[in-house]
N, C-alpha and C positions, 0 to 999 in steps of 0.2 A: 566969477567962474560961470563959464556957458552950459547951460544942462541940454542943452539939445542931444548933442553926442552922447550922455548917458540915457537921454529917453529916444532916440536912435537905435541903440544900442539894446533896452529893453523890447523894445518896439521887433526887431529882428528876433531876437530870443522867443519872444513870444510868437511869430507866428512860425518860424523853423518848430517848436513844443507844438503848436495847431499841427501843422501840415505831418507832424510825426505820430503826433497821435491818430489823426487821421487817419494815413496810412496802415498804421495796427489795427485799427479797428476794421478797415475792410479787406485786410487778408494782404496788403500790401502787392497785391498783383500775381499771388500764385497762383498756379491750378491746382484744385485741390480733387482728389479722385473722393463719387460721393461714395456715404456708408450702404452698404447692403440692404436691403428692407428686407423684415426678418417675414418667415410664407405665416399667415395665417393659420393659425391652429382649431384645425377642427377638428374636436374628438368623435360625431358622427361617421366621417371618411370612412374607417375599417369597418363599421357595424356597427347595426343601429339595437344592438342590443349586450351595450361594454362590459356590465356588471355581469354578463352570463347567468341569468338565474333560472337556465334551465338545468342549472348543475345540482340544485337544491332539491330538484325533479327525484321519487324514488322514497325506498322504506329507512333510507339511511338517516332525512331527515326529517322535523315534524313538518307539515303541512304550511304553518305559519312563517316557516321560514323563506321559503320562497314567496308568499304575498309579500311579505314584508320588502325583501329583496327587489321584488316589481314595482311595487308605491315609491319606492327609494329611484329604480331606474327610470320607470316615469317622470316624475319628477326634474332626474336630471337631465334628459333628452328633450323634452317639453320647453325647460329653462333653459338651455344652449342654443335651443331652435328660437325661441322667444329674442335672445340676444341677439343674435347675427342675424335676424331678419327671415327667417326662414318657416314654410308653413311647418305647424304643429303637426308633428307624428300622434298614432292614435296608442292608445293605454292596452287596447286590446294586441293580443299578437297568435298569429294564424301560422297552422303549418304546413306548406306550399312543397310541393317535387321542386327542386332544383332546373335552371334551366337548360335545357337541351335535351334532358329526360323523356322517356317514352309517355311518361304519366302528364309529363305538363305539356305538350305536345297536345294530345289527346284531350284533357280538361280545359286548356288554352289559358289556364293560369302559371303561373312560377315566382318562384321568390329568388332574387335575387342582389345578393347583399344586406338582406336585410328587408330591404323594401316588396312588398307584393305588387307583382305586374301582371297584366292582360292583356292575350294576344288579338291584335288588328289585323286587318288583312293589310295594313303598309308598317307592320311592328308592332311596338308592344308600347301600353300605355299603363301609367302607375293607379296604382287602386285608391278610392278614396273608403275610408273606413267608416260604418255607420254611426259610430258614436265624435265621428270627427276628424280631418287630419287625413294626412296619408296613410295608409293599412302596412304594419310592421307584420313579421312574419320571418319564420326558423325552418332550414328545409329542412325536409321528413327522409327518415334515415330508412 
């Protein structure tokens, strides 16, 4: 008996199994539409002060509670900014007229969004704060 034809025979099997697996493994030739990239989550975007602790502000609560509340948001604005590469905001926070106001006009500071700015004669430029960082700051009501 001739084994050729049966190792012929193996021989074909085995590379039609190659060329098929092959095939699966590289998508077999479809287009494949890619997945979405999910945007970047920055919790700084809306304001740079999340934990609101000027609501602790007042006879409502003890004094401690709001420090505490600020060592807490420090922290985690410092550490977010530290993450993504971004300069350190400062631990102090200042409060600024709003901008377009007759007061910040006039002083030629403003806070806005969060951030304190100073006005140039070609715009406004962000404040650096003296214990560090860029200068956070709450408008004044």
């Amino acid at each position: 008996m001739d084994a050729r034809p049966f190792v012929a025979l193996v021989a074909a099997l085995f590379v039609v199994s190659a060329v098929a697996q092959t095939r699966m493994a590289t998508g077999g030739g479809l287009s494949r539409v890619p997945a979405p990239k999910p945007a970047a989550y920055d919790p700084l975007s809306r304001s740079t002060t999340p934990l609101n602790c000027q609501q602790y502000r007042g006879q409502k609560y003890p004094v401690d509670v709001q420090a505490y509340c600020q060592s807490i948001e420090n922290s985690y604005i410092q550490g977010e900014a530290r993450r993504v590469g971004r300069p350190s905001p400062s631990s102090s926070i200042v409060e600024l007229p709003s901008l377009g106001s007759s007061e910040a006009k006039s002083s030629g500071y403003a806070c806005v969004g969060g951030i304190a700015v100073r006005h140039l004669s070609n715009g406004w430029e962000q404040v650096s704060a003296a214990d560090g960082g860029w200068q956070r700051c709450v408008e004044s009501r």
